[in-house]
KOLMIZA-767145 format. One line per 10 residues: for each residue x, y, z of N, C-alpha, C, O. Coordinates in steps of 0.001 Angstrom, whole numbers, plus 524288, in hexadecimal, padded with zeros to 5 digits. Each point is the difference from the previous one (the first is absolute). Example, Ala and Ser with C-alpha at 12.3 -4.5 7.8 and 13.67 -1.06 7.14 Angstrom:
BEGIN
83386/7E9C6/81E78/7FC86/804A6/80000/80384/804B0/80000/8040C/7FFED/80299 | 7FA96/8042D/7FA97/80334/804A6/8003C/7FCFE/80442/802DA/801FD/80454/800A9
This chain:
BEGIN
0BA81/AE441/B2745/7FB12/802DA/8007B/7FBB8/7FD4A/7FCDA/800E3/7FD31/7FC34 | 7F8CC/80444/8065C/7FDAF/7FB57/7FBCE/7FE74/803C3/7FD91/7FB38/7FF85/80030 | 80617/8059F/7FC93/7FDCB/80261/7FE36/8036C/7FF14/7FB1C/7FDDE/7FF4A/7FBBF | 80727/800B4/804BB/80502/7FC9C/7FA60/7FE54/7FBA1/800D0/7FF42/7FE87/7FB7C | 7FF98/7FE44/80702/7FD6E/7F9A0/7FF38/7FBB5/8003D/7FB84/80049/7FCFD/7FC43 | 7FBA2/806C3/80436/7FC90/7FEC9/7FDCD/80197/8023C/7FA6E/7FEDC/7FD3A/7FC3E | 8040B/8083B/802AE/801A6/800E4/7FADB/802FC/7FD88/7FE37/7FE88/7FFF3/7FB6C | 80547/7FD79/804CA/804AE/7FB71/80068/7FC50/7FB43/7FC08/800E2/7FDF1/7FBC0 | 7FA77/801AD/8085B/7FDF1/7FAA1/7FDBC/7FD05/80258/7FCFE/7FE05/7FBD5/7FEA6 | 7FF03/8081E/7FE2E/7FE5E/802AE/7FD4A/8026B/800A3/7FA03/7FDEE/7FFA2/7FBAD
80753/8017B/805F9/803EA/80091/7FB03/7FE8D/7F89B/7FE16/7FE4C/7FD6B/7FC52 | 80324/80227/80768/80105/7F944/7FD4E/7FACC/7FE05/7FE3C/80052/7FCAD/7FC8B | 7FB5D/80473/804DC/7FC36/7FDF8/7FF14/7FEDB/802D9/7FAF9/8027F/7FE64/7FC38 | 7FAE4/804BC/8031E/7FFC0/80437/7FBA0/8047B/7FF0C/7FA8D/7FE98/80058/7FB6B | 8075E/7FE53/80676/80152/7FE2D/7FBB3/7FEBB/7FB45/7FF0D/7FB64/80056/7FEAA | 8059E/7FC0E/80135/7FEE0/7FACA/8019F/7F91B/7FE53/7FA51/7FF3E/7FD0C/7FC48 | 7FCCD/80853/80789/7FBD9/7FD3F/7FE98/7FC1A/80447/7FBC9/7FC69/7FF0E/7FCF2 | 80602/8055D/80479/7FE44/805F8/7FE0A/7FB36/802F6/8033D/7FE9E/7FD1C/80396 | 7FFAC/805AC/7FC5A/7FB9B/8039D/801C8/7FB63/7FD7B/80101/7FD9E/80069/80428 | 800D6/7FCA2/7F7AC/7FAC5/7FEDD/7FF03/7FFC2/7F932/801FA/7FBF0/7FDA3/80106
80AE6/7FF94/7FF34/7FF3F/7FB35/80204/80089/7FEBF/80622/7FE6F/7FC81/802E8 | 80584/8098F/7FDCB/80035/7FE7B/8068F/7FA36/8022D/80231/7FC4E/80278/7FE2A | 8054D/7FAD1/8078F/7F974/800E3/8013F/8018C/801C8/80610/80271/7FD03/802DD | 7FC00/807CF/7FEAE/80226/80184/805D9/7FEDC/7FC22/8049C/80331/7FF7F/80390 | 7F7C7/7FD85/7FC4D/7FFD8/7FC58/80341/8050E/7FC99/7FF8C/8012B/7FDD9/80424 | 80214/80134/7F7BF/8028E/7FBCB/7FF0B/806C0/801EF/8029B/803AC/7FD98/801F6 | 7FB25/8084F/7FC9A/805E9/8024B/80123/7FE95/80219/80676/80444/80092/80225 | 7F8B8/80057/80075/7FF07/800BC/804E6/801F6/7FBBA/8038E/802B4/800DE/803E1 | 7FB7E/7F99B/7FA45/80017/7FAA6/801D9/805A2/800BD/7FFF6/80218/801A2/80402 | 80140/7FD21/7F700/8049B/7FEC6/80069/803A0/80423/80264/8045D/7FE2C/800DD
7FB1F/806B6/8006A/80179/804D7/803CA/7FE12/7FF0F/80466/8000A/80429/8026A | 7FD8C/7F752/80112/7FEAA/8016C/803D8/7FF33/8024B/803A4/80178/8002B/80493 | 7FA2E/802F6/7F72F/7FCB4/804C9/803AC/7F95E/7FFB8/7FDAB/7FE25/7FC31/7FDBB | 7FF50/8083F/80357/7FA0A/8007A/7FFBC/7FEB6/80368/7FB1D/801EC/80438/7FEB9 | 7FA64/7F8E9/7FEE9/7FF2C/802D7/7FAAA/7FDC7/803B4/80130/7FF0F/8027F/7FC00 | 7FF24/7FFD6/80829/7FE00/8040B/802DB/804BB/804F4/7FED6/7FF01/8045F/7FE42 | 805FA/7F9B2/80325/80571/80461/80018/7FFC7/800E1/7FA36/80143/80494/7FF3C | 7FD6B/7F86F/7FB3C/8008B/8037E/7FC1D/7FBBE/80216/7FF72/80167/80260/7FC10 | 7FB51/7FE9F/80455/7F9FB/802C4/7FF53/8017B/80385/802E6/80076/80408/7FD6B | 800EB/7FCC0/80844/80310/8035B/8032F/801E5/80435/7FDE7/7FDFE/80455/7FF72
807E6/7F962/7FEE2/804B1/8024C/7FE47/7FF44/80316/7F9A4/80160/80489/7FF30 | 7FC0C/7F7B8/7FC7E/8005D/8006B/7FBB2/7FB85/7FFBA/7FDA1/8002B/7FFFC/7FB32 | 7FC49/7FFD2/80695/7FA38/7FFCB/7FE03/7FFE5/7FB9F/7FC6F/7FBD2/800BA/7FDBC | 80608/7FB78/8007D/7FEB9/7FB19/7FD21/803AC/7FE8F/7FDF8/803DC/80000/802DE | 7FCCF/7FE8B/7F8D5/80342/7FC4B/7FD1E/80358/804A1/7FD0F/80483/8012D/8012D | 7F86B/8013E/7FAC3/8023A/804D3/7FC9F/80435/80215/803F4/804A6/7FEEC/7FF67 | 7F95B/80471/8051F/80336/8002A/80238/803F7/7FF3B/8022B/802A7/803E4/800FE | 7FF18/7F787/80067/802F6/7FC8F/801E4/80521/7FEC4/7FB70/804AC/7FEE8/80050 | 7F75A/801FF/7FB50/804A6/7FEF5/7F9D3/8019C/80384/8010B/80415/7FED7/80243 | 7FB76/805C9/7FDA8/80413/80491/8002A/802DD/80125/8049A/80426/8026D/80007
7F895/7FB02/80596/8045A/8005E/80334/80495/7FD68/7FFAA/803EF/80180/80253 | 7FBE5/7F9EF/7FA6B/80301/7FA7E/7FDC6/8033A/802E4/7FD91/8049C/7FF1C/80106 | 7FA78/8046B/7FBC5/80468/80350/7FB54/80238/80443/8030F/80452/801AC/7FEB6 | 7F961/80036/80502/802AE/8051D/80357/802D5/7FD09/803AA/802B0/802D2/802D2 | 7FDBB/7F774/7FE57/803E7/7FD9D/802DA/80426/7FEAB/7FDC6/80401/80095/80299 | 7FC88/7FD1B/7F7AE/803E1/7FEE9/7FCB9/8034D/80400/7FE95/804B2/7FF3A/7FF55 | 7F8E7/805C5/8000B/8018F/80500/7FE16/80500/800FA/804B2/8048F/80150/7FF3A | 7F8BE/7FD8C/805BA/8020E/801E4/80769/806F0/7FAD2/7FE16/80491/800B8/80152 | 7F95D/7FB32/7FBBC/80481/7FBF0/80085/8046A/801E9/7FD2C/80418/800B5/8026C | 7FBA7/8004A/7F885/80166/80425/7FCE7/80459/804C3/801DD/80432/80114/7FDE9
7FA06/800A8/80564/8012D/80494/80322/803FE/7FEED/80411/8030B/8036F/80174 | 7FD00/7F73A/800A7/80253/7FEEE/80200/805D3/7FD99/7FF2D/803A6/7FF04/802F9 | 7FBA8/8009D/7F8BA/803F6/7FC5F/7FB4D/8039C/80528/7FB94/8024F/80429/800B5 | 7FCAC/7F942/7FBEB/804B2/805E4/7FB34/7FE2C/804D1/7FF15/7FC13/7FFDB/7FD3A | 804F4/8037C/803C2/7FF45/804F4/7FE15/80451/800D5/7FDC6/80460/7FE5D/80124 | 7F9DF/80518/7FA8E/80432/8021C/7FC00/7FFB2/80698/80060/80214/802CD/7FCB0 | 7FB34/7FF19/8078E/7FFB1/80701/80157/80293/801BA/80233/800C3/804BE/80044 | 80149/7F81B/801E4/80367/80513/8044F/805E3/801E3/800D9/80331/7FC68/80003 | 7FE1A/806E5/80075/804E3/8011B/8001E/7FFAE/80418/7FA2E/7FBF3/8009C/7FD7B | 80898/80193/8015E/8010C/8051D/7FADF/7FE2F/7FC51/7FBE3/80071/7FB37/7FFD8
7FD01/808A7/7FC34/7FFF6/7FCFF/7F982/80581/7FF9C/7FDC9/80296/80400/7FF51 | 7FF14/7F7C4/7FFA8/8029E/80209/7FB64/80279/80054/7FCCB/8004F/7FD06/7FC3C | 8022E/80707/804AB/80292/804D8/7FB6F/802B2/7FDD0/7FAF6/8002A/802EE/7FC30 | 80204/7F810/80373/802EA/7FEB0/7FB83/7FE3C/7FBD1/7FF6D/7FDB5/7FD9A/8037B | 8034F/8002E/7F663/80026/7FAF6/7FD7C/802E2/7FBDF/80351/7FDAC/7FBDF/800CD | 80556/8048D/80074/8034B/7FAF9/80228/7FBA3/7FF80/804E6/7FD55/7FC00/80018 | 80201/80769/80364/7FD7C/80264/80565/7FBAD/7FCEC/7FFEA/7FF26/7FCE5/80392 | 7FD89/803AE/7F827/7FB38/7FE9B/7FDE6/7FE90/7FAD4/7FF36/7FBA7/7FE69/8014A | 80857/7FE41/7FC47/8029A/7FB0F/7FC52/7FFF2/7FC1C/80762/7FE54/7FB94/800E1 | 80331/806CF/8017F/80141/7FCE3/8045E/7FB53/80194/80498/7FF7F/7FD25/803D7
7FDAB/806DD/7FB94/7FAF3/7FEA0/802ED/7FCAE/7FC3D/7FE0C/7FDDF/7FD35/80349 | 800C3/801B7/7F645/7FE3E/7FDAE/7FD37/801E7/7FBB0/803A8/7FD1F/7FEDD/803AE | 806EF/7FEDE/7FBCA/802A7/7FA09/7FF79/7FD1D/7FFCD/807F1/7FC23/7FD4B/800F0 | 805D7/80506/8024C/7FDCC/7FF3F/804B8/7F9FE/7FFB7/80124/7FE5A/7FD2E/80388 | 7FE4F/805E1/7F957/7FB20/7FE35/7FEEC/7FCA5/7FE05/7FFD0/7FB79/8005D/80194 | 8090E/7FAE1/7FA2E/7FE0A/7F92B/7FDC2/8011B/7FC62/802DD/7FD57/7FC43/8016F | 80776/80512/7FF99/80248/7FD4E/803ED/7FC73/7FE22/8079A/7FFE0/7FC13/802C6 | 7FE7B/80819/7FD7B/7FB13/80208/8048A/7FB61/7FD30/7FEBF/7FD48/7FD8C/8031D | 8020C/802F5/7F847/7F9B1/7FE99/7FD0B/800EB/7F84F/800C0/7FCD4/7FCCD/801AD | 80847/8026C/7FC7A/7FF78/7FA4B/7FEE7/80047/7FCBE/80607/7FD68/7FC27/80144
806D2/806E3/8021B/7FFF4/7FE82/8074F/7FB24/7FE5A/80227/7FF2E/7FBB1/801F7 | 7FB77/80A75/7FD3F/7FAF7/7FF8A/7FFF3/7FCE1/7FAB3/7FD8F/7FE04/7FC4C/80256 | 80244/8048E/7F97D/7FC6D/7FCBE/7FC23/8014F/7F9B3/802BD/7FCA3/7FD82/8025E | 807EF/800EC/7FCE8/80229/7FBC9/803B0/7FF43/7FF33/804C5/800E5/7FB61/800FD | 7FDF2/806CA/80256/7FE44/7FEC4/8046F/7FA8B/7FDD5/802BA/7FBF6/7FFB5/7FD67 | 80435/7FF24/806C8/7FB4D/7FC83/801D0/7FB7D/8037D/80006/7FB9B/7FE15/7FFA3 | 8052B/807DE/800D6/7FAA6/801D1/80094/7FC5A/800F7/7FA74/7FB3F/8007F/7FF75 | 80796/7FF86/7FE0F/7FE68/800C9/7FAD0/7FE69/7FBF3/7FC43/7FE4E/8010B/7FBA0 | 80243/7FA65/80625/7FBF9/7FC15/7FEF2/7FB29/7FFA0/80253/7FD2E/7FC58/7FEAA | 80159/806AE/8047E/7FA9E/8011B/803F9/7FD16/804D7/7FA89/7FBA2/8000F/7FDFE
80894/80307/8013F/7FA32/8038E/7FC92/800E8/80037/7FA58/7FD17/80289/7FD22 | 806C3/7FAF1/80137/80072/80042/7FB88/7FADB/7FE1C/7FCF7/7FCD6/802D4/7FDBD | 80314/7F7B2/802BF/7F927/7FF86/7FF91/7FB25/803C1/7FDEE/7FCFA/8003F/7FC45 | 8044D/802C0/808ED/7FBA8/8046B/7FF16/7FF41/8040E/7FBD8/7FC46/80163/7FD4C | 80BAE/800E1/8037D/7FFA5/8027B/7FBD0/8014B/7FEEE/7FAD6/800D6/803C4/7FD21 | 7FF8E/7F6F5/800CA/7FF70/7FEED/7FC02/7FAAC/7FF1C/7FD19/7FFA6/7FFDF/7FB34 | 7FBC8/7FF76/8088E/7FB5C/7FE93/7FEB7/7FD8E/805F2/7FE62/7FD29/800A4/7FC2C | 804D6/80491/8084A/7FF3C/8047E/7FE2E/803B5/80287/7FAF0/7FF03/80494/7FEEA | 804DC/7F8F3/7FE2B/8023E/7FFDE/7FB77/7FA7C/7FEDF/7FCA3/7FDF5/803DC/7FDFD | 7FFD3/7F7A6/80163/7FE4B/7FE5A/7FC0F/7F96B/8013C/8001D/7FCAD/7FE74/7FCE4
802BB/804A0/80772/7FA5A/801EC/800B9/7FF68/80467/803B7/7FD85/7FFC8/8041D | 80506/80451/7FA0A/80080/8043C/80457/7FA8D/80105/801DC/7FBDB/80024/7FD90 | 8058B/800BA/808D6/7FAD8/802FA/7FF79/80219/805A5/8055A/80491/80178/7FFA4 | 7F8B6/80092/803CF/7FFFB/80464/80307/8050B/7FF36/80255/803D9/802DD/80050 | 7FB1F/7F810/8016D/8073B/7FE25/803FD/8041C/80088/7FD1C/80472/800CA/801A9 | 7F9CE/7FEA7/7F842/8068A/80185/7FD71/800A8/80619/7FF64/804B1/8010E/8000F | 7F8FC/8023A/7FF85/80055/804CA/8024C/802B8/8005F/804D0/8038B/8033F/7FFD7 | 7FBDC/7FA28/804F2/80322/7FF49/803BC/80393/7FEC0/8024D/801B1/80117/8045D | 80083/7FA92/7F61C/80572/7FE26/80037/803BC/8047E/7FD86/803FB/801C7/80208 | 7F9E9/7FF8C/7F95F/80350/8050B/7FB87/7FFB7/804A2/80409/8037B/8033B/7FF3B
7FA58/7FD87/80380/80005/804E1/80426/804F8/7FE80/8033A/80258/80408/8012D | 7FF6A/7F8C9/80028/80457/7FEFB/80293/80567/7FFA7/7FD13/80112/8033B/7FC9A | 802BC/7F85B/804E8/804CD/7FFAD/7FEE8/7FFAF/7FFB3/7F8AF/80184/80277/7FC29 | 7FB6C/7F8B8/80541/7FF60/7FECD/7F94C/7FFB0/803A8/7FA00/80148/7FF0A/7FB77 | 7FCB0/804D6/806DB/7FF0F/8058E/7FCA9/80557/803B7/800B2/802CC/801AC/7FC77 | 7FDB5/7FF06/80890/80413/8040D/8022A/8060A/7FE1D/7FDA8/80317/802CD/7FD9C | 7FD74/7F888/8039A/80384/7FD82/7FE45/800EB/7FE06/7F986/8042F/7FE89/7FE23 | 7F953/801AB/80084/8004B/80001/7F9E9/7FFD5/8039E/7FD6C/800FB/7FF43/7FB5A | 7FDAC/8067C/80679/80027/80571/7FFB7/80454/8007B/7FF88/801D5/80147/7FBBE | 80166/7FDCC/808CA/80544/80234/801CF/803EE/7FC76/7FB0C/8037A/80284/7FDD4
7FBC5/7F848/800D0/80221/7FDDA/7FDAA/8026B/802B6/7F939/803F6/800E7/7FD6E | 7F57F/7FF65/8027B/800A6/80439/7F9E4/8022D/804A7/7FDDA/800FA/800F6/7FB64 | 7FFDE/802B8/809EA/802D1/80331/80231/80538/7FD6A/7FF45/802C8/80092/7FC1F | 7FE39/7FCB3/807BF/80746/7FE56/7FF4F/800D5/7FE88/7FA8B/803EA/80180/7FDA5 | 7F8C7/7FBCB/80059/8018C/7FE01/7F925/801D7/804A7/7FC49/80337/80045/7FC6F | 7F941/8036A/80604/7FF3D/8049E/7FC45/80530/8043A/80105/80182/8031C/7FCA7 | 80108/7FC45/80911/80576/8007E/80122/8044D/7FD94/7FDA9/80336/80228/7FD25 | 7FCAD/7F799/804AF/8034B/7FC48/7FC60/800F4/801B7/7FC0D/80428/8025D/7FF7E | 7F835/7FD10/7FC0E/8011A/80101/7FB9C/80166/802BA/7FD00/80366/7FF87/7FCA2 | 7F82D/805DE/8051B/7FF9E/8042B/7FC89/7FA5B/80018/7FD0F/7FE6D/8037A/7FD13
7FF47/7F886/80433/7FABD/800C2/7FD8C/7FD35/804FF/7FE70/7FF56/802FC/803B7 | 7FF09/7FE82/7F828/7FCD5/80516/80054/7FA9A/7FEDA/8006A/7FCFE/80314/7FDDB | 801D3/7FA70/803A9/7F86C/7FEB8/8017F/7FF78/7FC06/80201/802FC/7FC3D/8003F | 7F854/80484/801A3/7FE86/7FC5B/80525/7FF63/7F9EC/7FE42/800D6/7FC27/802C3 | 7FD62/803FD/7F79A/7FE53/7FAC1/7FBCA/802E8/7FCFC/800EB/7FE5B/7FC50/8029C | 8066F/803A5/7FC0D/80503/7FE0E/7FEC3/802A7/7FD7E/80681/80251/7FBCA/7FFD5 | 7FD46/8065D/80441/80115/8003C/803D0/7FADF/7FB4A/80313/80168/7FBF9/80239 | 7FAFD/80507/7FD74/7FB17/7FCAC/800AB/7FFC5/7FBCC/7FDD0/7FF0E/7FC35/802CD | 8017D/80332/7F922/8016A/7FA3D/7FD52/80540/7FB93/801A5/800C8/7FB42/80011 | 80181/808C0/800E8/8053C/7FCD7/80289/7FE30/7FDDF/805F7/80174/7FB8B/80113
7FBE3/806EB/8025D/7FF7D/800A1/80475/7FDD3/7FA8E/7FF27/80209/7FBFF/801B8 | 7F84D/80455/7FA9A/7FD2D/7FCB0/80196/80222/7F9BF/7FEC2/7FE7E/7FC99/8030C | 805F3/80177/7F74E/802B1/7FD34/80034/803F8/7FCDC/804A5/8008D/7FB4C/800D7 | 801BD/80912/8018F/80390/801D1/80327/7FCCD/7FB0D/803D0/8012A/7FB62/800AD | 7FA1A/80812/8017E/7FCEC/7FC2D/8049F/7FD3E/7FC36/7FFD8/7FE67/7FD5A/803AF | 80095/801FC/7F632/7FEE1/7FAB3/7FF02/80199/7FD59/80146/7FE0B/7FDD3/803D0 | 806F6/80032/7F9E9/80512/7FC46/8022A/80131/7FE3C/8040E/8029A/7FC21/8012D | 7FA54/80872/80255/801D5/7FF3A/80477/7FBE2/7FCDC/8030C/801E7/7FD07/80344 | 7F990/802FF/7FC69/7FA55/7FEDE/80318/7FFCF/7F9FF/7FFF1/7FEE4/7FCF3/8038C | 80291/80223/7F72F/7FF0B/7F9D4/7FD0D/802F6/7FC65/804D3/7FE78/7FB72/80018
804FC/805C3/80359/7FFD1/7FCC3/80458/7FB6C/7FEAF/80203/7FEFC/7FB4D/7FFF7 | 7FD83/807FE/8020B/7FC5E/7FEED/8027C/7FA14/80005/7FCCA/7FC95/7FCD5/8012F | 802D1/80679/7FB56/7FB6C/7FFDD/7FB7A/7FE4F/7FAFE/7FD5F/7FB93/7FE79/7FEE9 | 80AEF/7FE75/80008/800A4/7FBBC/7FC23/803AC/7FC6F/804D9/803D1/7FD79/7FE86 | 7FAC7/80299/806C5/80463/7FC57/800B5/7FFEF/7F967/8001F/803DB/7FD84/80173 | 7F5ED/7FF52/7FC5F/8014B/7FBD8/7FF3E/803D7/7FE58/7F95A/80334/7FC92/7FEF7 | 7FACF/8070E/7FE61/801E1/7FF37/7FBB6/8075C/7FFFE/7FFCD/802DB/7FC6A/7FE8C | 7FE6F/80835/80333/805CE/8023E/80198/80274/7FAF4/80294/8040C/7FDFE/7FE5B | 7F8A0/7FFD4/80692/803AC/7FA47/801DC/80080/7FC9E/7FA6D/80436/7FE6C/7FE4C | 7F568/80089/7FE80/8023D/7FCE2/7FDF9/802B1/8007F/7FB3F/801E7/7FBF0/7FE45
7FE99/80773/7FFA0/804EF/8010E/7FD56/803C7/7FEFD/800E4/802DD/7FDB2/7FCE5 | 7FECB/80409/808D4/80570/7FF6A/800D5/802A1/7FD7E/804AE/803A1/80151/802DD | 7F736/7F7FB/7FCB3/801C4/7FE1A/7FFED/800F9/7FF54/8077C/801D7/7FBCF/80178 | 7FD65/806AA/80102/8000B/7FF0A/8052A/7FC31/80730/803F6/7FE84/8044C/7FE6E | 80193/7F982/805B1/7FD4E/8028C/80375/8032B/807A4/8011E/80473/801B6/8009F | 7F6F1/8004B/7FF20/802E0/80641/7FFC0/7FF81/80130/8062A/7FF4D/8041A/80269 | 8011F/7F881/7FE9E/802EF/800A2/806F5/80804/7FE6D/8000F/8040C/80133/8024D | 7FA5B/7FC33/7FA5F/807CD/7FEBB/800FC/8030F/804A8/800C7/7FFC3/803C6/7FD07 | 8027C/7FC08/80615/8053B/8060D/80177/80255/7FFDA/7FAF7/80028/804BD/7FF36 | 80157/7F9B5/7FDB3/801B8/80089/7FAE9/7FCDA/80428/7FB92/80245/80307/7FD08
7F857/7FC45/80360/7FDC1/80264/7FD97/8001D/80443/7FF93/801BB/80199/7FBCF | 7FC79/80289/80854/7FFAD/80594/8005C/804F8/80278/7FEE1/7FFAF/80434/7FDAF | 804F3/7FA16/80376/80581/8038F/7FE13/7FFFA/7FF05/7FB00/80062/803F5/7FD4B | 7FF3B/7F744/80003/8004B/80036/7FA9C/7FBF8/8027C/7FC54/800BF/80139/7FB69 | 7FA04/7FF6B/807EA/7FBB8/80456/7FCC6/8010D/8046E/8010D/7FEAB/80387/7FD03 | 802FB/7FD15/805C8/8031B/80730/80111/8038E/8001F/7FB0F/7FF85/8031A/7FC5C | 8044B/7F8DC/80419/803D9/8018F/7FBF8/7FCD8/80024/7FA4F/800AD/80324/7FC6C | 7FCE1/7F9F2/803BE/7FF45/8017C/7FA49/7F9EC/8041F/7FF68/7FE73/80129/7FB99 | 7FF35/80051/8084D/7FB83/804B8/7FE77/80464/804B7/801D6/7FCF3/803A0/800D2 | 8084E/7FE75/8004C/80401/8021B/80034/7FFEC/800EB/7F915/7FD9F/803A1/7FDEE
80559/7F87B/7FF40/801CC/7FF28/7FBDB/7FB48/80275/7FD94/80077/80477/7FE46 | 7FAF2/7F913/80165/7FC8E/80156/7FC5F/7FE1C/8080E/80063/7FFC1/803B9/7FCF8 | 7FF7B/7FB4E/8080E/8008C/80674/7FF9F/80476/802F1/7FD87/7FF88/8038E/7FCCC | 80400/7FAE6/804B9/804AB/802DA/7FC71/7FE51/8008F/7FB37/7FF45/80449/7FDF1 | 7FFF5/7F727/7FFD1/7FF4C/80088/7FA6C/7FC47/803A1/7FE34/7FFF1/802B6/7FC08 | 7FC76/7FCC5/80833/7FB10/80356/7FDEF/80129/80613/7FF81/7FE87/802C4/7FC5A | 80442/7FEC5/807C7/8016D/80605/8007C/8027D/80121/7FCC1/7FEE3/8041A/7FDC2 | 805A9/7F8D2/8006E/80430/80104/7FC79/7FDF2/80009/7FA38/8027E/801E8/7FC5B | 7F75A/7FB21/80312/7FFA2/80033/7F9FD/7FBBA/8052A/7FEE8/7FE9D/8017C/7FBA5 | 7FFE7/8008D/808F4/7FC7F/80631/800F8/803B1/802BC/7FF4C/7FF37/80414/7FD93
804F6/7FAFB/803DF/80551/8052C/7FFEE/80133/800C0/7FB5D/80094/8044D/7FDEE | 80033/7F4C1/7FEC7/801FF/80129/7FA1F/7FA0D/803F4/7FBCB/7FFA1/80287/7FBED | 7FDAC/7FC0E/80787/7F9FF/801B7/7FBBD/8011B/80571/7FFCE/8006D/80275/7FBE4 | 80016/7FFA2/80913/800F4/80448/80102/8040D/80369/7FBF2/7FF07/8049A/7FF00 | 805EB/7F87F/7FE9F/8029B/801F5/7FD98/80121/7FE5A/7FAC6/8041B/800AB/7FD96 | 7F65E/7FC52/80068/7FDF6/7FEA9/7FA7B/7FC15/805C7/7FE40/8009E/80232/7FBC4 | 7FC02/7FF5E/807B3/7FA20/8027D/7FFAD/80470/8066E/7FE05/7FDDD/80431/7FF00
């Protein structure tokens, strides 16, 4: 459809160059279509950024969710939605589409503006909601603090594929495409979560 053609090339452009460097004549051209259809569709550029973020949000959606089905009910129960999660998050993050907006939303990391409202309205919020929730199962946490801090560690670890991924190759030393890679970062953001839950559990029975 040239209507994902033109948001498609939008995401990429916009990350790539940001708000103020892409230029719709420039992302129209390379969408081949009429700068007429975003004035149309989106009334200008502004616009078009947020249709850019309400498309990434749509990609999102299409990919991990961590909502559906029963909450729950136990630590172990909990311990292993967690682990399927990350596991989901890292499949995602690794894949081809997510080098198209990551871009974007890393640039809305370091300079939010209306569109990151539009990303946190989606999975990104919902899903890290739900996360803090399961921690707060896992463990035993009694407040949200404690549970939130882990979370946000938790997904740190995990992003730096794609947040940090020239650095990550060169660390280690070869390309984070090798089939080798992703089972052995499972295994060990596996491991590291463990640890993490297990040292909330011991806090739990220091306090």
């Amino acid at each position: 459809m040239i209507q994902n053609r033109l948001l498609e090339t939008a995401v990429r452009e916009f990350g790539r160059k940001g708000l103020d460097g892409a230029s719709t004549r420039g992302i129209a051209k390379a969408a081949g279509t009429a700068m007429s259809s975003i004035t149309y569709h989106y009334g200008g550029k502004e616009g078009l950024y947020l249709a850019a973020a309400d498309y990434i949000v749509s990609q999102m959606d299409d990919g991990v969710s961590i909502e559906g089905g029963s909450r729950p009910k136990t630590p172990d129960e909990a311990r292993l939605a967690i682990h399927k999660a990350f596991a989901g998050f890292i499949d995602k993050l690794a894949g081809p589409r997510s080098e198209a907006w990551a871009p974007f939303i890393v640039r809305e990391q370091m300079n939010p503006t209306a569109a990151f409202d539009r990303l946190w309205a989606g999975p990104m919020g919902r899903n890290l909601g739900t996360l803090v929730t399961l921690v707060r199962i896992a463990t035993g946490a009694p407040d949200d603090a404690a549970a939130r801090l882990a979370v946000v560690t938790l997904f740190g670890q995990v992003i730096v594929i794609r947040a940090a991924r020239a650095m990550c190759g060169r660390l280690l030393g070869g390309p984070l495409d090798d089939p080798d890679f992703i089972p052995s970062f499972k295994a060990r953001i596996a491991a590291n979560t463990d640890a993490v839950l297990d040292r909330l559990i011991s806090e739990q029975g220091q306090s």
